[in-house]
DSSP file (Angstrom, degrees, kcal/mol; ACC not computed):
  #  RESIDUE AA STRUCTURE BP1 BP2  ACC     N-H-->O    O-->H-N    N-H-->O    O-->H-N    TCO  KAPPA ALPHA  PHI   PSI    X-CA   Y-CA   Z-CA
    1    1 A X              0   0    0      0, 0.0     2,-0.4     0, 0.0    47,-0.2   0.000 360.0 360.0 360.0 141.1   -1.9  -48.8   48.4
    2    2 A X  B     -a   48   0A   0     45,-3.7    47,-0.9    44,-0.1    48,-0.3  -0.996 360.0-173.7-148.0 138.9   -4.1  -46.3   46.7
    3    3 A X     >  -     0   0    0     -2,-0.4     4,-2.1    45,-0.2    45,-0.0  -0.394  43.5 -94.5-111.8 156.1   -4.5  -42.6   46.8
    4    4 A X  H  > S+     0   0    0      2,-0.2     4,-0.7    -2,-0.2     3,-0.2   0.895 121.6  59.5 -49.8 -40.2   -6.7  -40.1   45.5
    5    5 A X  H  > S+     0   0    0      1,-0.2     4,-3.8     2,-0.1     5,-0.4   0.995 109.1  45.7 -29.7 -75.7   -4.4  -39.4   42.8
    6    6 A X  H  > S+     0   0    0      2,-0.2     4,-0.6     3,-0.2    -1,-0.2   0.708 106.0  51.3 -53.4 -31.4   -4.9  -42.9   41.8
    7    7 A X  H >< S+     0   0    0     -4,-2.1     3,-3.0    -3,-0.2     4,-0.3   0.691 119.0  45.5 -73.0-103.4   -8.9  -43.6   42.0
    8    8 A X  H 3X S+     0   0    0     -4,-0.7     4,-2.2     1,-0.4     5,-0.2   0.222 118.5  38.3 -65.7 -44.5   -9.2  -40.0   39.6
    9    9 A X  H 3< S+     0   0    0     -4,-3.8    -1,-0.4    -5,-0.2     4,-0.4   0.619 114.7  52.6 -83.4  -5.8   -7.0  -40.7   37.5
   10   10 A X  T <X S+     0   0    0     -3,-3.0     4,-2.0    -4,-0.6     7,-0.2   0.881 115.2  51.6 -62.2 -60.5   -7.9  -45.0   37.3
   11   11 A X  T  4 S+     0   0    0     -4,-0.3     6,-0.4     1,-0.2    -2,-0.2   0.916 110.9  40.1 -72.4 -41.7  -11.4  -43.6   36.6
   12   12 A X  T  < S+     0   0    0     -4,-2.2    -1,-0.2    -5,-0.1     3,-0.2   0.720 109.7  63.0 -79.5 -16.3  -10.4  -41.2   33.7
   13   13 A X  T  4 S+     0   0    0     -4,-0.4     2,-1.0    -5,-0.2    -2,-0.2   0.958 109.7  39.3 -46.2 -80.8   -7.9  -43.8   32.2
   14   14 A X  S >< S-     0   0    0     -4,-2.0     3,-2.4     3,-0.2     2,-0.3  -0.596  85.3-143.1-104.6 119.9  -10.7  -46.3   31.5
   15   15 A X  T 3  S+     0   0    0     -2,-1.0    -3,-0.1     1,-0.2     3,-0.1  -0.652  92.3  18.0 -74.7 138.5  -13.6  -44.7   30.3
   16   16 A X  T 3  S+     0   0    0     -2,-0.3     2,-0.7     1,-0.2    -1,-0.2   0.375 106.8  95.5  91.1   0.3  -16.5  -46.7   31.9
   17   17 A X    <   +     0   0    0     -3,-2.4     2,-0.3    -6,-0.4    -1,-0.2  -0.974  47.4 162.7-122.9 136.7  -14.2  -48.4   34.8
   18   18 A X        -     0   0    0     -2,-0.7    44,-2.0    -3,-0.1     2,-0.6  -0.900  37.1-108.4-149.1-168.0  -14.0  -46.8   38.3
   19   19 A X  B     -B   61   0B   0     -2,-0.3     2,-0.4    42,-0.2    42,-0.2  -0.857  32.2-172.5-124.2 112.4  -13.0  -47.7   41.7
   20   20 A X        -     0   0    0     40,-1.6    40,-0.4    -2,-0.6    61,-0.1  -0.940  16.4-116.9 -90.9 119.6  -15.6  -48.2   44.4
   21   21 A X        -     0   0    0     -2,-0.4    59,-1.0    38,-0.2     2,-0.4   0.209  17.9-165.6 -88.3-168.1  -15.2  -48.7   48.1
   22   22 A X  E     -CD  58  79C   0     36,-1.7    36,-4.6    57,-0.2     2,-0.3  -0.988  17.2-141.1-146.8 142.0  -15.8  -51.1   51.2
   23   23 A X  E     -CD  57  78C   0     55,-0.5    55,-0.9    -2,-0.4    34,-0.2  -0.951  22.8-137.8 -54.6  62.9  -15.8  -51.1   54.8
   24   24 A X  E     - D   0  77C   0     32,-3.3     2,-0.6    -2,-0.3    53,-0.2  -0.379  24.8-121.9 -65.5 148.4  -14.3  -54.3   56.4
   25   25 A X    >   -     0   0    0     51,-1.9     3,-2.4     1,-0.1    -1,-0.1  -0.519  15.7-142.3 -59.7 111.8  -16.5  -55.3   59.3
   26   26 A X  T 3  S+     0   0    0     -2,-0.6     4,-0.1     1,-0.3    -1,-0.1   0.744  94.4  70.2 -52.8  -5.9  -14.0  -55.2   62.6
   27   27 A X  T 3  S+     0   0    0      2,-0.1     2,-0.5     3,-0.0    -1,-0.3   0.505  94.0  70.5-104.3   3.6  -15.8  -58.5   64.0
   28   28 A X  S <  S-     0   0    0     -3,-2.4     2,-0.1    48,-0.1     3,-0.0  -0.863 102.1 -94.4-114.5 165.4  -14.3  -60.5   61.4
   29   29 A X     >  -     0   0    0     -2,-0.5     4,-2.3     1,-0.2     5,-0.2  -0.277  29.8-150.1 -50.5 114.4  -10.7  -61.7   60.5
   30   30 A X  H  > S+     0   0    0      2,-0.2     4,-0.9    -4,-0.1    -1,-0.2   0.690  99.1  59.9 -54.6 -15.2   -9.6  -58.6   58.0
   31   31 A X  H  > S+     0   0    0      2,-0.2     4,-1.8     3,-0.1     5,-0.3   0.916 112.1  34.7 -86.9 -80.0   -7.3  -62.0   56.4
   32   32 A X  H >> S+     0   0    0      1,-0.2     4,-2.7     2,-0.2     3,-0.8   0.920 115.3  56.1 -52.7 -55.7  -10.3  -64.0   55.7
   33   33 A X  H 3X S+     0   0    0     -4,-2.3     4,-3.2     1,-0.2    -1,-0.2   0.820 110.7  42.2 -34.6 -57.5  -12.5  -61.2   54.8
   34   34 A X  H 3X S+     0   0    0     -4,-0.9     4,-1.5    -5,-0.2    -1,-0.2   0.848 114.0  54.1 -65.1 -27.6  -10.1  -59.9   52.0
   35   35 A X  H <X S+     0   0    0     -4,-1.8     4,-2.2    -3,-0.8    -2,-0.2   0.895 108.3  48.3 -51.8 -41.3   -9.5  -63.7   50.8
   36   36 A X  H >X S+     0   0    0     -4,-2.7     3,-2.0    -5,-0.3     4,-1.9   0.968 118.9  43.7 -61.4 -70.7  -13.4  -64.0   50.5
   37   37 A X  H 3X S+     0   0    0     -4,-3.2     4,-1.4     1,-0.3     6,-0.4   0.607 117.1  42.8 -40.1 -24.4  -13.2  -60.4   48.4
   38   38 A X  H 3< S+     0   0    0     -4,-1.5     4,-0.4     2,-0.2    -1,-0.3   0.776 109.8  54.2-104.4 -11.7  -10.3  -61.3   46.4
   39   39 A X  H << S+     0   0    0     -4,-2.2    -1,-0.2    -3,-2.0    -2,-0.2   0.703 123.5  36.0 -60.1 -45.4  -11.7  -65.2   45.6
   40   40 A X  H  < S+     0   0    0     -4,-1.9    -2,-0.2    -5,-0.2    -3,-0.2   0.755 125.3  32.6-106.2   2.6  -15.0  -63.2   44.3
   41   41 A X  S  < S-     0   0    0     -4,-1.4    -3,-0.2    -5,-0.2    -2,-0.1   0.535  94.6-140.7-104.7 -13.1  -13.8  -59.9   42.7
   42   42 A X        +     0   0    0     -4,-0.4     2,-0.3    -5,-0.2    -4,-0.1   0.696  69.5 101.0  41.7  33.7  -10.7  -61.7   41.5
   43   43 A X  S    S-     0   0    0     -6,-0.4    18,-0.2    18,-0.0    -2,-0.1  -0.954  82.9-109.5-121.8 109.5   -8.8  -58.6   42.3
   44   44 A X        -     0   0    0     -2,-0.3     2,-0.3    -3,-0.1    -9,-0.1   0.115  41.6-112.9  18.5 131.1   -6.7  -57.8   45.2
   45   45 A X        -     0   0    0     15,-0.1     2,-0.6   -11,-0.1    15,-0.2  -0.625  26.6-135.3 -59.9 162.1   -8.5  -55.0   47.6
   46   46 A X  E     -E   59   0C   0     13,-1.6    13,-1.8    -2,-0.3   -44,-0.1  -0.876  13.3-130.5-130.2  90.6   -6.5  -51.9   47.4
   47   47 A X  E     -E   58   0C   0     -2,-0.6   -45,-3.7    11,-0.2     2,-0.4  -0.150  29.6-117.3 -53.2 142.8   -6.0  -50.2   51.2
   48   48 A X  B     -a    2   0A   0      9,-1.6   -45,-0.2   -47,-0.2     9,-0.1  -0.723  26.4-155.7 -73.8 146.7   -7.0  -46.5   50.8
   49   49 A X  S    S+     0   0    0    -47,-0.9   -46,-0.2    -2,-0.4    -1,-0.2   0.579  81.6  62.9-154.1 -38.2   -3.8  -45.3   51.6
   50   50 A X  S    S+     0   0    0    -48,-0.3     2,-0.4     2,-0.1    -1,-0.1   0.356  96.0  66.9 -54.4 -32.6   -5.1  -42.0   52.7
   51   51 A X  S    S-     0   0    0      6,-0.1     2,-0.5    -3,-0.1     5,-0.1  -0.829  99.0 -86.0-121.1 142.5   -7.1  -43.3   55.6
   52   52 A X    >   -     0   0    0     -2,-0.4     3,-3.4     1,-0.2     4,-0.2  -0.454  32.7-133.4 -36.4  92.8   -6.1  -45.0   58.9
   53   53 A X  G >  S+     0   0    0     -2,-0.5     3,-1.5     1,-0.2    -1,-0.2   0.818 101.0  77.8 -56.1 -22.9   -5.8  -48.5   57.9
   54   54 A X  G 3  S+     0   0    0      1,-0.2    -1,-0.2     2,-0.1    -2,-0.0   0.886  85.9  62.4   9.5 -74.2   -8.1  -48.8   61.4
   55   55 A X  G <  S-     0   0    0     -3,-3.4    -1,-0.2     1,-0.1    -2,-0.2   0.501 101.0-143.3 -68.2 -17.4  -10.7  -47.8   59.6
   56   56 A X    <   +     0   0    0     -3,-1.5   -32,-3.3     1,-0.3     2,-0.5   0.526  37.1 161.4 117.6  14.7  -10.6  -50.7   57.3
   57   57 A X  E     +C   23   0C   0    -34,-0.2    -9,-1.6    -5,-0.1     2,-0.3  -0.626  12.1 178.7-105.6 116.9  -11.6  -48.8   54.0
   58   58 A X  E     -CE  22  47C   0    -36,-4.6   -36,-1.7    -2,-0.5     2,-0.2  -0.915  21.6-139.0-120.7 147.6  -10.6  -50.7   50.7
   59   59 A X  E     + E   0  46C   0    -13,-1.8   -13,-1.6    -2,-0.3     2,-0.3  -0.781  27.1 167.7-109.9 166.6  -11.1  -49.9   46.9
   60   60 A X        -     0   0    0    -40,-0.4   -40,-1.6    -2,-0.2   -15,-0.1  -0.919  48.4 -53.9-173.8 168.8  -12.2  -52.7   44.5
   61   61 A X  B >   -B   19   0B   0     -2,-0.3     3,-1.3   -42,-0.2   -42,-0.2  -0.325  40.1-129.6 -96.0 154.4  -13.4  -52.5   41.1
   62   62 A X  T 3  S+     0   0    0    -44,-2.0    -1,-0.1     1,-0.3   -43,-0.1   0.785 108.7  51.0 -63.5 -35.5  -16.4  -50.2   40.1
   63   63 A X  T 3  S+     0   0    0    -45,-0.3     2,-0.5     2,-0.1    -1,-0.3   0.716  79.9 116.9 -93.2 -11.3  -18.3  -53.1   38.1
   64   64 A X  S <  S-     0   0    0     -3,-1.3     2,-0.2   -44,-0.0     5,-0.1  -0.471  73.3-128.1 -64.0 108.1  -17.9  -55.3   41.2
   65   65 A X        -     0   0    0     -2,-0.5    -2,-0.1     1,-0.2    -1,-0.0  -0.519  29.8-175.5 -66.4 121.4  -22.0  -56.2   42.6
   66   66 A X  S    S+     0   0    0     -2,-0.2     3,-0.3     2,-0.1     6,-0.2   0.581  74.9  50.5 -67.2 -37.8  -21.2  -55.1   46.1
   67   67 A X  S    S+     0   0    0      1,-0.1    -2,-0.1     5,-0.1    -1,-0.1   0.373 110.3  49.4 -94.1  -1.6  -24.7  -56.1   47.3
   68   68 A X  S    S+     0   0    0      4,-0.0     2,-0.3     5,-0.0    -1,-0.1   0.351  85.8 110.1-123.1   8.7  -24.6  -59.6   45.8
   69   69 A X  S  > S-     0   0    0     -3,-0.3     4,-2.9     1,-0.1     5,-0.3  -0.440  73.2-128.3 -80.7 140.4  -21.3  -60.5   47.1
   70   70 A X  H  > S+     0   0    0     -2,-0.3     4,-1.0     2,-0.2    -1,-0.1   0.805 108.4  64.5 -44.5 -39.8  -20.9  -63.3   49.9
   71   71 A X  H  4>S+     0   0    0      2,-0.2     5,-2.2     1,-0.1     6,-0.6   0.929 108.5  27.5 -19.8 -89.1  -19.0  -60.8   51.4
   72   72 A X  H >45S+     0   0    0      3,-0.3     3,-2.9    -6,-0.2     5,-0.3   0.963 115.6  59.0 -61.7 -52.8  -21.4  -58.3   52.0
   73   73 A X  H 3<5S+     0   0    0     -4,-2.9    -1,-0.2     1,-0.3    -2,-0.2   0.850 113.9  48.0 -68.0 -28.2  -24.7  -60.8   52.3
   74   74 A X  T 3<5S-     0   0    0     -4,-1.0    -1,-0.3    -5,-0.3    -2,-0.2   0.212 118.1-118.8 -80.0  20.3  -22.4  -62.4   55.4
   75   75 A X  T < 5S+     0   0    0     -3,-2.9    -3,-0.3     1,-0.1    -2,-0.1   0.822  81.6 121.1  57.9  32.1  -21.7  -59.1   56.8
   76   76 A X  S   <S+     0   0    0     -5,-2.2   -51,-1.9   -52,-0.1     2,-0.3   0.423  77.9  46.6-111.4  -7.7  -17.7  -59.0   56.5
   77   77 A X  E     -D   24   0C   0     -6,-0.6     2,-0.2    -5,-0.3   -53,-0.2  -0.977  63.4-154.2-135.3 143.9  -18.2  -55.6   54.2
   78   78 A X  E     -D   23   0C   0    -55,-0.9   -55,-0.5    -2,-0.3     2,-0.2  -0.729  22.7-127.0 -97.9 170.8  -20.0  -52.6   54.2
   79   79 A X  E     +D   22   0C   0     -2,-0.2     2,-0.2   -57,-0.2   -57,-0.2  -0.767  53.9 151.4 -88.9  42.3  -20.9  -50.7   51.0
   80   80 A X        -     0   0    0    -59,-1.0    -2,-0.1    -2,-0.2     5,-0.0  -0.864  51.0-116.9-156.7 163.1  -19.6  -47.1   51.6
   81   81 A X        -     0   0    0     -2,-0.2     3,-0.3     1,-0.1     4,-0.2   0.099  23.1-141.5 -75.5-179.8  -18.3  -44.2   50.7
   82   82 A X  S  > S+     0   0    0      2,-0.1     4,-1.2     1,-0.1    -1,-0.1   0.262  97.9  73.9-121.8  30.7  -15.0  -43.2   51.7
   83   83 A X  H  > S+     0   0    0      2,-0.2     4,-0.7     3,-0.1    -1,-0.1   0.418  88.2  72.6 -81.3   0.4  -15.7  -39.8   52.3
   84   84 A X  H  > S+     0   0    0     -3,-0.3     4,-0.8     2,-0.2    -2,-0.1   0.789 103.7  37.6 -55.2 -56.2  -17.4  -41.6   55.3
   85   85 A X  H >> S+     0   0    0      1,-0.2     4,-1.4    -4,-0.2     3,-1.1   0.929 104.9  64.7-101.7 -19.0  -14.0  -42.2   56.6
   86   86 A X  H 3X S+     0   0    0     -4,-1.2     4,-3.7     1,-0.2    -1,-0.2   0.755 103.9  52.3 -43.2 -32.1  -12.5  -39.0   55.7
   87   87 A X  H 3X S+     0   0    0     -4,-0.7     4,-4.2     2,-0.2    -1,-0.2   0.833 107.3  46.6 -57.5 -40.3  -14.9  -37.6   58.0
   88   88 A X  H <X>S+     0   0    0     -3,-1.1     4,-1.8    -4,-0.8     5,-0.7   0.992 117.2  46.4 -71.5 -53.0  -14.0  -39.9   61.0
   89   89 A X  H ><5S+     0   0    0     -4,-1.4     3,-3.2     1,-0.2    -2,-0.2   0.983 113.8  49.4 -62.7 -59.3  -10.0  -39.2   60.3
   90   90 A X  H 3<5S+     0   0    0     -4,-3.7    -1,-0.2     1,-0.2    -2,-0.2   0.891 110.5  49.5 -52.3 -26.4  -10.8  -35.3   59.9
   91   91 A X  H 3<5S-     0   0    0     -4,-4.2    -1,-0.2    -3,-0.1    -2,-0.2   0.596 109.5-130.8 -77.0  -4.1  -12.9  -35.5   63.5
   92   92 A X  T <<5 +     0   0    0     -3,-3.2    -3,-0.2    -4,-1.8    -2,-0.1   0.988  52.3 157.3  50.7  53.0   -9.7  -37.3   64.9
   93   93 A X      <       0   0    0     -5,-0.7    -1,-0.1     1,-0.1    -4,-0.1   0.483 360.0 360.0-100.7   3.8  -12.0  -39.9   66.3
   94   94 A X              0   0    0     -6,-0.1    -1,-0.1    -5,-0.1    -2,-0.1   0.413 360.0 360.0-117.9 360.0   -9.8  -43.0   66.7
C-alpha cells in the first residue's frame, strides 16, 4: 500500500524513476486485470492507500508505456491522474 509519503519520496530517491497511476476498469475482474499489469510491468501494482480502494487507483512504475500496454488497449485500465480520485473521495461521492 502506498501513500503520498511514499510516491515523493520514491520519486526523489531515484533520480529519473517515478510512480505513475491507473484506473482499474470496474467491468473487469480487478484479479485478472492486476495479473495482466503485473505479467507486463513485472511489478506488483501498488493500491493507493489514500484512496477508497472502490475507486480502483493503483501506482506502477513511471517508465511503464501505459498506452501500449494490453491492459489499457483492452480497456481493463485507465491512464489517470490520481488527483482525479482525490477529487471524487473529497466530493464524498461513493
Amino acid at each position: 500500500v502506498i501513500g503520498v509519503e511514499e510516491v515523493l519520496s520514491a520519486a526523489t530517491k531515484n533520480a529519473g524513476t517515478s510512480r505513475r497511476f491507473i484506473r482499474l476498469n470496474p467491468r473487469f475482474s480487478a484479479e485478472e486485470t492486476l495479473d495482466v499489469l503485473k505479467a507486463e510491468a513485472g511489478v506488483e501494482p501498488i493500491p493507493v492507500s489514500w484512496l477508497d480502494q472502490r475507486l480502483g487507483f493503483y501506482s506502477i512504475p513511471g517508465n511503464f508505456s501505459v498506452h501500449k500496454s494490453r491492459a489499457y488497449i483492452d480497456g481493463r485500465i485507465y491512464g489517470m491522474d490520481v488527483s482525479s480520485g482525490a477529487a471524487v473521495a473529497a466530493l464524498d461521492l461513493l
